[in-house]
C-alpha positions in Angstrom: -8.2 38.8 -36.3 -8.1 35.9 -34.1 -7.7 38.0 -31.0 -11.4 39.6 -31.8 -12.6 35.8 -32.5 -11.5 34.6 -29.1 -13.2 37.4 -27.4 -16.6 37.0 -29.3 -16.8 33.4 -28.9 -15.0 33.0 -25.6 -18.0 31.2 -23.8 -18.0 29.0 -26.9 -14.7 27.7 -26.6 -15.2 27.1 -22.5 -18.8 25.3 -23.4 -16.6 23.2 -26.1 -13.4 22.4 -24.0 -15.7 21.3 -21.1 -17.8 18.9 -23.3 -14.9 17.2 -24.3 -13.7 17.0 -20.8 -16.3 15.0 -20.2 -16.1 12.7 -23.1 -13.0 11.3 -21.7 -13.4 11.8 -18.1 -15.9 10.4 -14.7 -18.9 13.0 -14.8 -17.4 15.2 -11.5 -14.5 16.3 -13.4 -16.1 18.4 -16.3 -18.6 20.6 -13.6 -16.9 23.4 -13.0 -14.2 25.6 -14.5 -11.2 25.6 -12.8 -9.5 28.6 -11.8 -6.7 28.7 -13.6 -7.7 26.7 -16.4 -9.0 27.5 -20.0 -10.9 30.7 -19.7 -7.6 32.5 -18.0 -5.4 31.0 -20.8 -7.9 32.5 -23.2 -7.9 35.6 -21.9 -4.3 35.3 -21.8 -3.9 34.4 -25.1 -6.1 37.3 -26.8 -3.6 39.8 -24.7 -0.1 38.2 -26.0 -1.9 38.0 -30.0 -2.5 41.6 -29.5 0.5 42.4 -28.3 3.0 40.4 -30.3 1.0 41.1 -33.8 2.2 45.1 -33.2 5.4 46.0 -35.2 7.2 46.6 -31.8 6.0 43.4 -29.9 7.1 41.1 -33.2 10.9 41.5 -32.4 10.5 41.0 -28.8 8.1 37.5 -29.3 10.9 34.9 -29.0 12.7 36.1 -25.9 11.0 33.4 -24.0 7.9 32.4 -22.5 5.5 35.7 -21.3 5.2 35.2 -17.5 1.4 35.2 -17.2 1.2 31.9 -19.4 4.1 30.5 -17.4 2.6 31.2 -14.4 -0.8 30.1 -14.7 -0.1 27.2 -16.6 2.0 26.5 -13.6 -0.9 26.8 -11.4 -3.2 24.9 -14.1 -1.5 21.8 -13.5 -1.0 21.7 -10.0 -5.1 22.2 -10.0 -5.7 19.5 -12.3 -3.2 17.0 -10.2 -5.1 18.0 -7.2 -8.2 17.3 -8.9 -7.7 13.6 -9.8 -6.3 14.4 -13.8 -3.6 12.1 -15.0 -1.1 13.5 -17.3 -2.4 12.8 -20.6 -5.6 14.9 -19.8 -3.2 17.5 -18.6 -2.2 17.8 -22.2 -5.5 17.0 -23.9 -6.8 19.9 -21.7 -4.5 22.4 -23.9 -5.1 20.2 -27.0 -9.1 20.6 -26.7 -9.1 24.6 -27.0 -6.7 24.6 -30.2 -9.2 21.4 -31.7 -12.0 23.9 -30.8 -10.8 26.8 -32.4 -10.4 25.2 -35.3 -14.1 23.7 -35.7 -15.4 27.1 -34.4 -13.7 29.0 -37.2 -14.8 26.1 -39.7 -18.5 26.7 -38.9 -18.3 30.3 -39.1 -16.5 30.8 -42.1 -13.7 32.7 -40.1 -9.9 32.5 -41.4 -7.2 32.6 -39.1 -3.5 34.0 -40.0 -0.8 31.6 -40.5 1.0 34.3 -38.3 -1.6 33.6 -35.3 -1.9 29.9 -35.2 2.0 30.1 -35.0 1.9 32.3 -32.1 -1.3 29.7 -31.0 0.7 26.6 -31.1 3.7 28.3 -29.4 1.5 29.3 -26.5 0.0 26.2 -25.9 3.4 24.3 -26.3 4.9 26.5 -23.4 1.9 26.0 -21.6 1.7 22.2 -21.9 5.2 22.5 -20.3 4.7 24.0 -17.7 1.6 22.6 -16.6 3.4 18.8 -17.2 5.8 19.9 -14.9 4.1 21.2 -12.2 1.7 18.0 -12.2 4.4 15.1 -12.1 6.0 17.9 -9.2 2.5 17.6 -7.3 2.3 13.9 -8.1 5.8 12.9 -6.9 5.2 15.1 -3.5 1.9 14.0 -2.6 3.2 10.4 -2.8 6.2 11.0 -0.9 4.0 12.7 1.4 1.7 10.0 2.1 4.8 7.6 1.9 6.3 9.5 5.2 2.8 9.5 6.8 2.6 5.7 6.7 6.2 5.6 8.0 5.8 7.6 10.6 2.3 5.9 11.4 4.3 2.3 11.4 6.8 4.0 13.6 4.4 5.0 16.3 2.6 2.0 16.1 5.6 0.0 16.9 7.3 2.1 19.2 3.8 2.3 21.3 3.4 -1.5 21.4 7.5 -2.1 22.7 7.1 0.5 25.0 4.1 -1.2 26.8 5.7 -4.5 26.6 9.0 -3.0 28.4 7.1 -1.0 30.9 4.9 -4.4 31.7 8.4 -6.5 31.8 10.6 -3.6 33.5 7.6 -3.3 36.6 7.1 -7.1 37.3 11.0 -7.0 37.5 11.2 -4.3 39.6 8.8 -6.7 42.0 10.2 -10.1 42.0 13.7 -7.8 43.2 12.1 -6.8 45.8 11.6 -10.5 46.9 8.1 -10.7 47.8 7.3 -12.9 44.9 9.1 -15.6 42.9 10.0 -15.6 39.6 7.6 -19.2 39.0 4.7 -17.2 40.0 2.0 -15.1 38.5 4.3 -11.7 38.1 7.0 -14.4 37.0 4.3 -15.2 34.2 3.8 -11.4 33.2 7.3 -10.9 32.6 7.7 -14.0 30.7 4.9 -12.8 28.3 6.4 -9.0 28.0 9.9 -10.8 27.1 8.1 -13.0 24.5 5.3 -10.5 23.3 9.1 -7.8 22.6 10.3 -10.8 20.8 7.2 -11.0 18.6 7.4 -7.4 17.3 11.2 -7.1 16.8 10.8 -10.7 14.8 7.8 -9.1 12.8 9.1 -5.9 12.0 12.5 -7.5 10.7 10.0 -9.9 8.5 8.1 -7.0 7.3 11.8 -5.1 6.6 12.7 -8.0 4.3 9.8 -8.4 2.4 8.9 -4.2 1.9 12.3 -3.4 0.9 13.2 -6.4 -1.9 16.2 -8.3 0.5 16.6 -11.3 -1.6 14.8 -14.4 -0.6 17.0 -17.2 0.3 15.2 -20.3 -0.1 16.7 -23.9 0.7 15.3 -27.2 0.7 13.8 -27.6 3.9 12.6 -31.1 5.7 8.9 -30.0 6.4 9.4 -32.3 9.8 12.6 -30.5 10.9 10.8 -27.2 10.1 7.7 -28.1 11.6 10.0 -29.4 15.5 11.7 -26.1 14.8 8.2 -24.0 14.6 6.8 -26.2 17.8 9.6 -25.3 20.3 9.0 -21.6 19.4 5.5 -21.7 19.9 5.2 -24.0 23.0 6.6 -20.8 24.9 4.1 -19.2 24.1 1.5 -21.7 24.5 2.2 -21.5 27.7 2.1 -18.3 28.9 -1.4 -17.7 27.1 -2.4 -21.0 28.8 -3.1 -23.1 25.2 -2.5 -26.4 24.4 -0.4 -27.0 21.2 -0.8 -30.0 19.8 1.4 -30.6 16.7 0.3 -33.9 14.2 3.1 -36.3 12.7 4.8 -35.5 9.8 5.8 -37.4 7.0 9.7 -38.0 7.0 10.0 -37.3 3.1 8.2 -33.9 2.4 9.9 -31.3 2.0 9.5 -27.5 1.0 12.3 -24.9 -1.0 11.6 -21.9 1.1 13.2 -18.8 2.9 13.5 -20.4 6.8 13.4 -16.9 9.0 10.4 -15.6 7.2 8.9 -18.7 6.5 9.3 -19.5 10.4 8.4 -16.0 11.3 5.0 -16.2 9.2 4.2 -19.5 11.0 5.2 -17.8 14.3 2.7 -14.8 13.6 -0.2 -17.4 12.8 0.6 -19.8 16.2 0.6 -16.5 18.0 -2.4 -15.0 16.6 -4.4 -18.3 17.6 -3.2 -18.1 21.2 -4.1 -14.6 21.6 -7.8 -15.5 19.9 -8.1 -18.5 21.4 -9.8 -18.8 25.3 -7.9 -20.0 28.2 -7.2 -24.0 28.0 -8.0 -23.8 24.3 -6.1 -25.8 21.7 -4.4 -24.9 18.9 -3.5 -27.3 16.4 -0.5 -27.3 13.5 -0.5 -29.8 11.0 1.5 -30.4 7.6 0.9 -32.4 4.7 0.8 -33.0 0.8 -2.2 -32.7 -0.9 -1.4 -33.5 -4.9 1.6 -31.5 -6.0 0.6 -28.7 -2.7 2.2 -28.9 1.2 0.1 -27.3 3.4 0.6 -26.3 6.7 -2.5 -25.4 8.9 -3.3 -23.2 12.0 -5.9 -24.2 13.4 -7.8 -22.2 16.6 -10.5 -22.0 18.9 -11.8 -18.4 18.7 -15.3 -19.3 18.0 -15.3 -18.1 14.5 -14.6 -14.8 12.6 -17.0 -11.6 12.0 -19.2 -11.4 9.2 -17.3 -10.2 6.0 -14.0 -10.4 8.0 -12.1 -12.7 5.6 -12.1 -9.8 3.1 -9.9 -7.5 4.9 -8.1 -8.9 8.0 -5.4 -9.2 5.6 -5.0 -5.8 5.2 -2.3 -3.8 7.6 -3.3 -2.1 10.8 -6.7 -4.9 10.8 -7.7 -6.1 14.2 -10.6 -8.4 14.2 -11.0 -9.6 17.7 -11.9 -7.5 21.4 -8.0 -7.9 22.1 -6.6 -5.0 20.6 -3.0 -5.6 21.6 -0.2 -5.3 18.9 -0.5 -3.3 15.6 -2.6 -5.2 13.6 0.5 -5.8 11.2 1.0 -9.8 11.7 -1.5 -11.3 9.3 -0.4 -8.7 6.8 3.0 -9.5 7.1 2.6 -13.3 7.4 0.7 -13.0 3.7 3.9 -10.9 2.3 6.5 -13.1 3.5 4.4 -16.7 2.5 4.1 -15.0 -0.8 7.8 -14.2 -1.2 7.8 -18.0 -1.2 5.7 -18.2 -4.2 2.9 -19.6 -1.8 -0.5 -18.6 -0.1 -2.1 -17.7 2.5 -6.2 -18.3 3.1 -8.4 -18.6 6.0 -11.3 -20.5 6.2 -13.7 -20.3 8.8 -15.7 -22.7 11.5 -18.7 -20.8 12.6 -19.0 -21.0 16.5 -15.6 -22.9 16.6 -12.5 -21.4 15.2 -11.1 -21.1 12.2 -7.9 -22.6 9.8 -5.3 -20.4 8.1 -3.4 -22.8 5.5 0.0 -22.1 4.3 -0.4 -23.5 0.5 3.3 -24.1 -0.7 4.9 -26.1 -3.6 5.8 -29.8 -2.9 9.0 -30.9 -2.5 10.5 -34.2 -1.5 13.9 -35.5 0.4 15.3 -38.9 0.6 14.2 -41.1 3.9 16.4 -40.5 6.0 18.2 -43.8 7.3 16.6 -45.8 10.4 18.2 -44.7 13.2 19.3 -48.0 15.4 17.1 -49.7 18.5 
């Protein structure tokens, strides 16, 4: 009987299902038995062929699916999610123990009823079921689970950051009513950079809005001169109230670039800021654009006095702060990528050790006609 076979060579079939564990898995999978994995189905399994071979139990065998196998299986596959399985092992898991029966009975010259592989196969069928289930159930929560953890991490980032800017602007407010100072002054100065600093985020966070959620990009042939005058009078704000220079170089009337303007312009507003908040007091930043080949590229350049060690591999990546100015969330390099990328262009940073260093904007090249002298 097949029922007496599973018992006698129960830590066979264990030894055997966890070998070919880890034939197809990383080492750490296969090194323990999991609670509710093979050995309980096989105990299981002896109890049910037991049962349903009895004259009474044989009527009763296709009511549905006996709640112990149900239930554990249920509980299999939420422990094999948990522990880093993918689906197909999930299955495979169910599949080794019937494969191992098999070659077990082969080598000992044991036959096995027609009547008790059927009941076999049924088992494990129910049981791949549920245990599928339960696992794409785990897998679905847990990433809709760290999916609200971000949001909510995003959300208290950025509702941190506006609150300090409104507190900042809302106090030096408070005293330039009160008449004591003027608005050209030093407290004049603070609110001017609160009001610009609450412009940043909401102009980041709609950029980052665009890009996570798929809003369409609507690109347009741009003059790279007209964007570049557009990009300047953004930024000379707030050149001045971190006390940079900008200086901005000539741009050829012809070039051009097809290109989403609000987050192309926002990404080049993130980079300009980014180098007045690195850059000392009195330092100058410097934009430039032009063609290289078939390439426009449009380049930041600061005076930080170079990046970290190793920091080009990750300042990319959200929530990153590189420098001892931890204001903001981190977000606008990581945003500024996304939304150059929705563009079909680049973003890279190259660094000048004890100087600064240059983010380029790599975009396709595009040209216009000359536009038309304009008279003396």
């Amino acid at each position: 009987m097949m029922h007496d076979f599973l018992a006698t060579h129960r830590s066979e079939l264990i030894a055997r299902c966890r070998a070919k564990v880890a034939l197809r898995s990383s080492a750490g999978k296969a090194e323990r038995e999991l609670q509710h994995g093979v050995s309980v189905f096989i105990e299981q399994l002896i109890a049910i062929l037991r049962a349903e071979l009895s004259a009474a139990h044989a009527r009763e065998h296709d009511a549905g699916v006996p709640g112990d196998i149900g239930t554990s299986a249920t509980l299999h596959g939420r422990e094999l999610m948990l522990n880093g399985y993918t689906v197909d092992e999930v299955v495979h898991d169910y599949g080794d123990l019937c494969q191992a029966i098999s070659e077990l009975a082969c080598e000992q010259g044991v036959e096995i009823h027609v009547d008790e592989f059927r009941i076999l196969n049924r088992c494990l069928d129910d049981a791949i079921a549920y245990a599928v289930t339960e696992h794409g159930y785990q897998h679905d929560l847990t990433i809709a689970t760290e999916h609200e953890g971000t949001l909510n991490l995003r959300l208290g980032y950025l509702a941190h950051e506006l609150r300090n800017q409104l507190c900042t602007a809302t106090l030096a407010l408070s005293i330039i009513k009160q008449g004591n100072v003027g608005v050209s002054g030093a407290t004049g100065k603070a609110l001017e950079r609160a009001l610009l600093g609450l412009g940043s985020l909401i102009d980041r966070s709609l950029a980052e809005a665009r890009v996570s959620v798929g809003t369409p990009v609507h690109r347009t042939l741009l003059p790279l001169a007209e964007f570049i005058y557009e990009a300047r009078i953004v930024a000379s704000l707030n050149a001045a109230s971190h006390g940079s220079r900008l200086v901005v170089a000539q741009v050829a009337p012809t070039l051009a670039i097809h290109a989403d303007r609000d987050l192309l312009l926002a990404a080049v507003g993130n980079l300009l800021q980014n180098a007045f908040k690195f850059s000392p007091s009195g330092g100058k930043v410097t934009l430039t654009a032009h063609a290289v080949a078939d390439r426009i590229l449009i380049e930041v350049q600061d005076q930080c006095g170079g990046l970290p060690q190793g920091a080009t591999e990750h300042m990319f990546s959200p929530y990153t702060q590189m420098g001892g100015d931890r204001t903001g969330l981190g977000l606008g390099l990581s945003i500024a990528r996304r939304s150059i990328e929705a563009n079909n262009g680049i973003l890279r940073v190259h660094d000048l050790p004890g100087s600064g260093c240059v983010f380029t904007i790599d975009l396709p090249r595009h040209r216009i006609a000359r536009p038309p002298a304009k008279p003396a």
